[in-house]
PLY file of the C-alpha trace (Angstrom):
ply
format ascii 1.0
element vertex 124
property float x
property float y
property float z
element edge 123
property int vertex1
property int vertex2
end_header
0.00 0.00 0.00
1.47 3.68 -0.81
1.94 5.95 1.82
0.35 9.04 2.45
1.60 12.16 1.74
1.32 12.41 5.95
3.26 9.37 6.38
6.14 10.20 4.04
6.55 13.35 6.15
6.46 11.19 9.49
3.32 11.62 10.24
1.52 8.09 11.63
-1.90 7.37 12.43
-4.03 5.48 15.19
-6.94 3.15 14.01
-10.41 3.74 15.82
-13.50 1.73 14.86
-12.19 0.77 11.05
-10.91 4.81 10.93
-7.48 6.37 10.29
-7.10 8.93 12.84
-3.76 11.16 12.42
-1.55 11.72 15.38
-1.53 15.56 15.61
0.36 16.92 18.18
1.54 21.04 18.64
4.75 21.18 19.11
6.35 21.80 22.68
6.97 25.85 23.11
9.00 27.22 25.75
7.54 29.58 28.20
6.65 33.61 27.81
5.50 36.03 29.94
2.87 37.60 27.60
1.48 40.88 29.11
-1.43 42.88 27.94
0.06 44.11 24.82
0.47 39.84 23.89
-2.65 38.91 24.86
-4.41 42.45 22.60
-2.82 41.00 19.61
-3.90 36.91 21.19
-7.53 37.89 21.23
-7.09 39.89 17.45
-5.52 36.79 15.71
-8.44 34.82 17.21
-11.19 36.57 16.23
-9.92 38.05 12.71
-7.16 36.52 11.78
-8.12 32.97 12.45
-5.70 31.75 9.44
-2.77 33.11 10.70
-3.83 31.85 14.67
-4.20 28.62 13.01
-0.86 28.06 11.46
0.85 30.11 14.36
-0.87 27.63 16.97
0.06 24.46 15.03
3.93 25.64 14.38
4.28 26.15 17.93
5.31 29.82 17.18
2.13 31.39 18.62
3.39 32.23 22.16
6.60 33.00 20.68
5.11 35.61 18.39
2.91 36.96 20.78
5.87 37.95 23.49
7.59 39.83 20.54
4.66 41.51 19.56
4.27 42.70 23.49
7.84 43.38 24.55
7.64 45.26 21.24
4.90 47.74 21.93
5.70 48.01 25.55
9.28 49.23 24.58
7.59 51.22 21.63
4.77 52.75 23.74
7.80 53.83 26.72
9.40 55.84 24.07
6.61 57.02 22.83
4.90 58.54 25.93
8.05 60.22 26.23
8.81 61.91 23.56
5.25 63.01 23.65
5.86 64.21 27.14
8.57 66.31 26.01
7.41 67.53 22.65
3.68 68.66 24.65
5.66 70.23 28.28
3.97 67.49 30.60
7.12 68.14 33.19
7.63 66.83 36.76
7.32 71.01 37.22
3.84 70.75 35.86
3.11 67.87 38.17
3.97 69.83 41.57
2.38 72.85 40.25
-0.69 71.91 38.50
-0.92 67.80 39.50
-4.48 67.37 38.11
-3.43 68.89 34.35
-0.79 66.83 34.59
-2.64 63.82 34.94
-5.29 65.17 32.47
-2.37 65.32 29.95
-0.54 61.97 30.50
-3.75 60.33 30.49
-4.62 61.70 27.02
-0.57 61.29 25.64
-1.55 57.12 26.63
-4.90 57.23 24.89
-3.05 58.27 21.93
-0.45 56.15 22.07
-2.36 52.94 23.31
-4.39 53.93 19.09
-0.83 54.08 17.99
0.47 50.54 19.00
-3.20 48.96 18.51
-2.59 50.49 14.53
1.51 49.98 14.22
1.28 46.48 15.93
-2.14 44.78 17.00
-4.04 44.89 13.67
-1.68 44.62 11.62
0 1
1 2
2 3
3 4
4 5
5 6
6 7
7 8
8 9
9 10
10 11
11 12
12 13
13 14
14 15
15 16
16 17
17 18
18 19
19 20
20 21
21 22
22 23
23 24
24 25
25 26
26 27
27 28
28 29
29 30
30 31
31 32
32 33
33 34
34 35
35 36
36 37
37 38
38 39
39 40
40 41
41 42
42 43
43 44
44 45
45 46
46 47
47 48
48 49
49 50
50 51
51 52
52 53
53 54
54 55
55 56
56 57
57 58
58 59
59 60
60 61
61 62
62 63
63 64
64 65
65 66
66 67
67 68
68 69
69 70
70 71
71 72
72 73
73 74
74 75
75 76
76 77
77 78
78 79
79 80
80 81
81 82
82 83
83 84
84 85
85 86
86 87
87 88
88 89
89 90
90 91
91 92
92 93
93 94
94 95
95 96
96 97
97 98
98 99
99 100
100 101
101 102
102 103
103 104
104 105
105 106
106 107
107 108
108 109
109 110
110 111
111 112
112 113
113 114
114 115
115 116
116 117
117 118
118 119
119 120
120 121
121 122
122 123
């Protein structure tokens, strides 16, 4: 009897009731702290980019993927937040003098920012 295309690749099967049922088994990945930036782009993939999920998931690069999408907006959104800081005169000044338009403005410089990363990285 020929092989399958599956078996010539090494794949192997287990018999149940008269049926060929292939082994499938996702590869072992190692462990990643995946923050909130990891598991914004997690929840994306899953509900519109189920293709890309899919092949992620059964590679065994999912997790992998997601912890460089999230160390790279965390690091992106830091330098962000401060150069917007800078650029817009949200100083530690402003903070003694005036502490609740200084939180007024920070707030609003990580709104922005938070659209920026969802845009550059998330849903992409």
């Amino acid at each position: 009897m020929m092989k399958s295309l599956f078996e010539q690749n090494g794949g192997t099967y287990s018999d149940a009731n008269g049926y060929r049922i292939p082994n499938l088994t996702v590869p072992e990945q190692p462990e990643y702290e995946i923050g909130v930036w990891g598991l914004r782009r997690l929840n994306y993939l899953k509900k519109h980019r189920r293709v890309i999920y899919s092949n992620l998931l059964t590679s065994g690069k999912l997790f992998e993927h997601l912890h460089e999408i999230d160390t790279a907006a965390f690091e992106r959104s830091e330098l962000i937040i401060k150069q917007m800081m800078t650029a817009e005169g949200v100083t530690e000044t402003l903070k003694v003098e005036n502490p609740m338009l200084w939180v007024q403005q920070v707030n609003n410089i990580r709104n922005r920012v938070d659209e920026i990363i969802r845009e550059e990285l998330i849903y992409t």
